[in-house]
N, C-alpha and C positions, 0 to 999 in steps of 0.2 A: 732505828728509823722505820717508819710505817707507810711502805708504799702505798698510792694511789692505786696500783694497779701492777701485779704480778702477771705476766703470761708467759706458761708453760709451751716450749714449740716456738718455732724459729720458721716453719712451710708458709705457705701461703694466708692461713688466718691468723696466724702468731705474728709475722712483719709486718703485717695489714694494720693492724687493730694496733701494733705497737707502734706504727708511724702513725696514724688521725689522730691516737688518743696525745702524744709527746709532741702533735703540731695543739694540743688542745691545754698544752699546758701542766699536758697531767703526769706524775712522779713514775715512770716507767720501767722495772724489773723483768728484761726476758730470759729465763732459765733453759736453755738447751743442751740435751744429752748428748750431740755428736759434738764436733772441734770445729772450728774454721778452717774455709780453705780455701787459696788462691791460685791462680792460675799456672803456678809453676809447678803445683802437687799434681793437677792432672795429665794424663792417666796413671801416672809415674809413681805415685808415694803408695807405701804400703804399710797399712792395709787396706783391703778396697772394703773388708766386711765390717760389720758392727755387728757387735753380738752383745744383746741387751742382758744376759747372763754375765759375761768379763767385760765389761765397756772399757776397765782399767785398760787391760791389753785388747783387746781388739775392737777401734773407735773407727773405721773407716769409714765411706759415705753409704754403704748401701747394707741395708737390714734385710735378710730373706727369712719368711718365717714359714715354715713347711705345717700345713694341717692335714695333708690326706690328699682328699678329692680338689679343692682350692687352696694353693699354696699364695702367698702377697707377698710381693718386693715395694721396699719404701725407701726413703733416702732419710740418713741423719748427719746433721749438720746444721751449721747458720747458714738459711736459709732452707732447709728442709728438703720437701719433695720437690723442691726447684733446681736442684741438684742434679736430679736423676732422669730429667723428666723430658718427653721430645721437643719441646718448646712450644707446643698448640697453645695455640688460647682462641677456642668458639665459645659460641652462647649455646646452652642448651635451647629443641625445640622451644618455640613457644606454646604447641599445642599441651608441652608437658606440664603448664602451667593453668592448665583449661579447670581444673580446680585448686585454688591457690594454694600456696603450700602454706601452712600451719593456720587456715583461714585468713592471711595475710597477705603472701607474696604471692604475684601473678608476675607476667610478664610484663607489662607498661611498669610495675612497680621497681623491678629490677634492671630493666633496660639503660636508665640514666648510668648505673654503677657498673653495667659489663660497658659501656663505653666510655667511662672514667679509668676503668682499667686499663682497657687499650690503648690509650692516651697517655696513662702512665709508666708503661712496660714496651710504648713506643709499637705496636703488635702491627707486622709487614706480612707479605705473601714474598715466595720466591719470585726473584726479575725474571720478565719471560727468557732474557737472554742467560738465563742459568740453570732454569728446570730441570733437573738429574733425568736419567736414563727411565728410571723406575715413575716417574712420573706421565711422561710421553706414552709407558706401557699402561699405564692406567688410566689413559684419554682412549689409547687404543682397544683397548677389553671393553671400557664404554660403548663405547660406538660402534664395535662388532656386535655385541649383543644389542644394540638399540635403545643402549640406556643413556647416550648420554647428553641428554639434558641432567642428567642426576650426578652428573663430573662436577666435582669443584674443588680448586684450587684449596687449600686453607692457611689458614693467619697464624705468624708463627713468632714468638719471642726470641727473633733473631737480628742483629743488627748486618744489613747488607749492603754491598756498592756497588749499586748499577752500573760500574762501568768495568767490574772483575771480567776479566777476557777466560771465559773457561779451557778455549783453544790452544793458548798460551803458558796454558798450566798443568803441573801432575803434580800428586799428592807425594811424588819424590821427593821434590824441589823445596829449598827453605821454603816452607810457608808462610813464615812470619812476613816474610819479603813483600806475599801479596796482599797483611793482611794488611789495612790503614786503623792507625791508629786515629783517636780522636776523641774529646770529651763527649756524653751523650747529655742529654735533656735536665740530668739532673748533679751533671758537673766531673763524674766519675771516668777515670780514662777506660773506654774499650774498646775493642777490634772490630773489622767486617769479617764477614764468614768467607773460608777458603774450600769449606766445602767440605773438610775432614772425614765425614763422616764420626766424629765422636763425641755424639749430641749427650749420650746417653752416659756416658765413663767423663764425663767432664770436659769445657774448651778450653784447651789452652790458651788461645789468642782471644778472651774474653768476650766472643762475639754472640754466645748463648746470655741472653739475659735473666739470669739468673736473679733469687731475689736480693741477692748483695750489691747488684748494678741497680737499684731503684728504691723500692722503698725502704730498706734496712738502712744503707746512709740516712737518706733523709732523714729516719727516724733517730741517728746515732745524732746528726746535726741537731736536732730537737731535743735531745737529751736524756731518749732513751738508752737505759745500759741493757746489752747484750752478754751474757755470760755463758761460753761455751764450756763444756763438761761438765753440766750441774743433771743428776739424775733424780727426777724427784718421787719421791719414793709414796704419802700424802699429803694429805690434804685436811685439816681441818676446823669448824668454828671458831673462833676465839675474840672478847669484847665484841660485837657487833660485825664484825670484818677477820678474816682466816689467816693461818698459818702455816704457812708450806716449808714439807720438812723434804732434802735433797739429803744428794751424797755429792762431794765434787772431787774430779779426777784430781789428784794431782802427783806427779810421781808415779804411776801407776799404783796407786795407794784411793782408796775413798774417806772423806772426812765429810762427817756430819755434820751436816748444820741447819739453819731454817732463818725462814724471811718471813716478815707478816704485812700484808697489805689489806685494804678495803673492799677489794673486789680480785678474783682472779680470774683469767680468762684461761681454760684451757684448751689449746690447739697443737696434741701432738699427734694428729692425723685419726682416722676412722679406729686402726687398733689401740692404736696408743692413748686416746681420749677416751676408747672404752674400758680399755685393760684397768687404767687409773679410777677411773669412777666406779669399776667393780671394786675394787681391793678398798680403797674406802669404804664401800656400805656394807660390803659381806668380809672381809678380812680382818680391815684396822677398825670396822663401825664407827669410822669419823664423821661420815654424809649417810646414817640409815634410811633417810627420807627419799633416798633419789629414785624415780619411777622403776616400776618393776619392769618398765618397758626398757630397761637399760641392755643392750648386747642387740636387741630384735631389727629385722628388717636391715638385716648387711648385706650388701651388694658387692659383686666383684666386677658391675659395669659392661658385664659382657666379652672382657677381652677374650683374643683367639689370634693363634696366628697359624699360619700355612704355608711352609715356601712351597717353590714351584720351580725347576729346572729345564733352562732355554738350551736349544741344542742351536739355534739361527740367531738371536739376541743378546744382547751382556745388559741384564738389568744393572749393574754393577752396586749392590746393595753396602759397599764401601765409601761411596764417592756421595755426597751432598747431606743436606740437613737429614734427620733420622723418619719426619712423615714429611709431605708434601701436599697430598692433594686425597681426595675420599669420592668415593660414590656413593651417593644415600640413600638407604631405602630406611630409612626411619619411617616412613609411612605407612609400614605393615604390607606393602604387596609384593615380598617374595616370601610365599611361603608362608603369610601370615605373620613371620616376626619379626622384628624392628633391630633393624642393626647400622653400620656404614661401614663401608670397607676402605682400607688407607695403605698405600704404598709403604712398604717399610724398609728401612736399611738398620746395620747394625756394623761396629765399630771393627777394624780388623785387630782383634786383641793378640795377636805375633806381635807382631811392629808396633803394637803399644807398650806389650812387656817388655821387647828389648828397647823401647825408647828409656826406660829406666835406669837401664847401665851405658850406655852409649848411641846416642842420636845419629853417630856417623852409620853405626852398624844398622839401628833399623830402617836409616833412609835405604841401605843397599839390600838389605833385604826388601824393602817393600818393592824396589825396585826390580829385584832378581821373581819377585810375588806377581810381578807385572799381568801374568797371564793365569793367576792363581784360579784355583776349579771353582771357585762360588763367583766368578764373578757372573756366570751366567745364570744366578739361582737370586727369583725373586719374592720378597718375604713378605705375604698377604697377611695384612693386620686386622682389626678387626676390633668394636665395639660393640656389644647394642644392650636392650634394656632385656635382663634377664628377670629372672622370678621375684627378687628380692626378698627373699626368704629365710638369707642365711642368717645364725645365733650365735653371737661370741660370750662365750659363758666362759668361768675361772672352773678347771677340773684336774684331778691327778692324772699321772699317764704311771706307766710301769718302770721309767726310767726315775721319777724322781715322785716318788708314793709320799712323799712327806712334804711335797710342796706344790702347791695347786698353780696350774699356769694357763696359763690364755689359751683356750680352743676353740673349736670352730663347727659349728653344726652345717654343713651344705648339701643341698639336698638334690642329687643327680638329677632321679627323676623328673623334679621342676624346672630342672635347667637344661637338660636336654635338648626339646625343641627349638631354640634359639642356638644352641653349637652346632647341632647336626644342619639346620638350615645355612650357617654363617661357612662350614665346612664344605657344603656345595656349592656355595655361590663361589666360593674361592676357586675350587677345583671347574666351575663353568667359565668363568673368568680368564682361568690359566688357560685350557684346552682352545678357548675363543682367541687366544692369543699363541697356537704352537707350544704350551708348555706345558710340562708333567707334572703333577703334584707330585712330591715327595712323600712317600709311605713316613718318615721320620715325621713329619709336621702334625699327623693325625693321631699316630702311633700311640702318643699317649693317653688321648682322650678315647680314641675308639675302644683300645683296650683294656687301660687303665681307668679310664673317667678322672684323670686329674688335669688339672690346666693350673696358668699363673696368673694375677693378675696385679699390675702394680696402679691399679684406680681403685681403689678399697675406697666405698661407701660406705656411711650407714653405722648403725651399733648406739648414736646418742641421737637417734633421729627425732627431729621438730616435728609439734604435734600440738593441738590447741588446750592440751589439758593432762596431768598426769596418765592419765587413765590412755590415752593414744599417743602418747611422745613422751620422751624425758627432757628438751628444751621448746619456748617458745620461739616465735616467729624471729627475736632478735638474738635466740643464742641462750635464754637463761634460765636456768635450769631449776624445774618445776620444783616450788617448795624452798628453794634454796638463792633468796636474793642475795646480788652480787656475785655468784659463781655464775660464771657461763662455757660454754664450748662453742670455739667458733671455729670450723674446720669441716673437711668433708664426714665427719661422723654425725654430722646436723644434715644431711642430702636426705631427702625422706623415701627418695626412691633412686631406682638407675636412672641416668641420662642418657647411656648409649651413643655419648659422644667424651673428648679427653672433657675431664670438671674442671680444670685448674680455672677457667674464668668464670664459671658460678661460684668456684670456694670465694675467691677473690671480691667476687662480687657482694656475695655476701655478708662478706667482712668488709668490706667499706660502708655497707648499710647499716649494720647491726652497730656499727662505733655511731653513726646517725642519732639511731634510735635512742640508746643509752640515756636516762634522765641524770 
């Protein structure tokens, strides 16, 4: 059989583009290296790692790849970086759009499809009657310093019920109890938010909208097929339309095989759609044509964090959705560089790991945790548009001289001014508000210059002509019709804010465009 249309990647461009194109009629193949997973595996099943080296043995949802100075966490699985991800969905500035991207996209052009999205991912703000601790402290640090007109709330892919009594409740107590169950917009049963804090490690009560709650059904209803543990290895020419050669898990065994289709789209995020399109033109020389611009202009978006420890407050970074709300200065006036700052929390993983062998024991520990030391430490996040400068080239290291692997060029010096600046506003913020920074939060960037960041931009960046991009405006990759990349490694620059609703966006246009 000769599909219409192969898409590598299961994140945000990969379910996109495989839902419009299988409402559009067309033969749809999506090849995905992690497993499925439902709501009974989180945080619970193990493993939690993928390691694109043994995928046989270790398929879990979360990929960390270590380069040095910029380390990336991604998520694998159906449904991708929706997985792993806080649940944001904003629009990048508009002014970032003040020259169109690939001479195409502006702002009014993309506007109709970030509110298509929203519409379709259902995308709420927290009730005021539930705003966590951590968010009140960042209306507070606003308007101690004078900034807050630049508070705002943010929009979050979470399903909630206005009338959750927070009062009433402790992350002790069965949660399932409080959560309501009920079909969402597109038929699927899932839950309201209890507030877990375990945005990031998985929901159990289905209330993170993830992309298995929206567009992945829809797209299965259409008749797209999903295949998880297919690892595909390339990519190449054949009669007019290409052929993609995989490995697929099964038994903890890999078996080769290959699919051919007309067109393939590939969306296994900024690394993984770079790694693939390098090893093709310089490895397997299946695609030698693809722009020399391939790997250039990756971005780690800025991320940063900081906690800060309350001696009078309990930000309680356990308790509610994982961001909530941001202060902006995207506009360049602290300091000159453009960032936003966002409440953060993070998952209590004690009482997620013993949730694994028995549910009775971790409700009593969390319980006996009640008054646990971090509840008064809160986690200053942190975005903005850094240098975009960094180079994902295929190179040997010392451990494996006979086999060239995905690296990473990042260049301190350029990036700099934008962490040192985003490291003080944190630590003004905290002090405006009675709190410490923590020596641990800085520690590594001051000292080491390394940070994490899991919004990896950049590497297959759009561009009007080989010579400046390796895709156009709609994803397809110069020189090479019928292949495209539709995913964050098409963002031509940082945003400085979470991407998941430009990826998103994106991919709804680009299946538009498509002749």
């Amino acid at each position: 059989m000769i599909w219409d249309f192969i898409i590598i990647g299961s994140g945000f461009g990969g379910s996109i583009t495989a839902c419009r194109l299988a409402q559009k009629n067309q033969r749809v193949l999506i090849l995905e290296r992690g497993r499925r997973w439902v709501d009974k595996d989180y945080p619970i099943r193990e493993p939690w790692i993928y390691d694109p080296d043994w995928p046989e043995e270790l398929n879990g949802w979360i990929d960390f790849r270590a380069f040095g100075h910029m380390n990336v966490i991604q998520g694998a699985g159906i449904g991708g970086g929706s997985l792993i991800y806080a649940n944001i969905s904003v629009e990048a500035r508009p002014e970032l759009f003040d020259e169109p991207w690939a001479g195409q996209i502006s702002y009014a052009e993309l506007k109709p499809y970030y509110d298509r999205v929203a519409r379709f991912m259902n995308v709420q703000r927290v009730p005021e009657n539930q705003v966590p601790a951590r968010y009140e402290l960042m209306k507070r640090a606003a308007a101690a310093k004078g900034w807050g007109d630049r508070f705002t709330p943010v929009e979050l892919c979470v399903e909630f019920d206005p009338n959750f009594d927070m009062k009433n409740y402790s992350s002790t107590d069965n949660a399932g109890a409080f959560s309501k169950r009920h079909a969402n917009q597109h038929g699927v049963n899932v839950g309201t938010c209890v507030h877990c804090g375990n945005c990031d490690i998985g929901c159990r009560y289905d209330a993170k909208s993830t992309l298995d709650k929206n567009y992945i059904p829809v797209a299965e209803k259409a008749g797209a097929e999903f295949r998880p543990l297919h690892v595909v290895r390339k990519i190449e020419r054949s009669n007019g339309g290409y052929v993609v050669h995989f490995d697929r898990i099964e038994n903890k065994t890999r078996i080769s095989s290959q699919e051919s289709a007309r067109r393939v789209i590939v969306a296994c995020g900024s690394l993984g759609s770079t790694e693939l399109l390098l090893r093709c033109r310089d490895e397997y020389k299946t695609l030698p044509r693809v722009s020399r611009q391939l790997g250039r202009g990756w971005t780690s978006n800025g991320d940063f964090l900081t906690p800060a420890e309350y001696e009078d407050f309990e930000p309680l970074p356990h308790k509610g959705p994982t961001i909530t709300s941001a202060i902006d200065f995207l506009d360049g006036a602290y300091e000159g560089q453009k960032f936003w700052i966002q409440d953060g929390g993070y998952p209590n993983v004690l009482v997620n790991y013993l949730h694994r062998f028995d549910k009775k024991l971790a409700r009593v520990v969390a319980s006996a945790l009640e008054n646990e030391l971090d509840r008064n430490v809160m986690p200053w996040f942190a975005q903005g548009i850094d240098a975009g400068d960094g180079r994902l080239y295929l190179g040997r290291t010392l451990l494996s001289p006979f086999k060239k692997r995905l690296k990473l060029d990042w260049n301190v010096e350029t990036n700099a001014p934008l962490f040192n600046a985003i490291s003080a506003m944190h630590a003004e913020l905290s002090e405006a508000t009675n709190g410490k920074p923590l020596t641990v939060g800085t520690f590594l960037w001051r000292w080491f210059k390394t940070l994490v960041t899991p919004h990896p931009l950049g590497g297959c960046n759009m561009g009007t002509s080989a010579q400046n991009g390796v895709v156009d405006h709609k994803g397809e990759v110069f020189g090479h019709e019928g292949l495209y990349v539709i995913d964050g490694a098409i963002v031509p620059k940082p945003i400085g804010r979470n991407p998941t609703r430009t990826i998103a966006a994106l991919a709804e246009r680009a299946v538009e465009k498509m002749s």
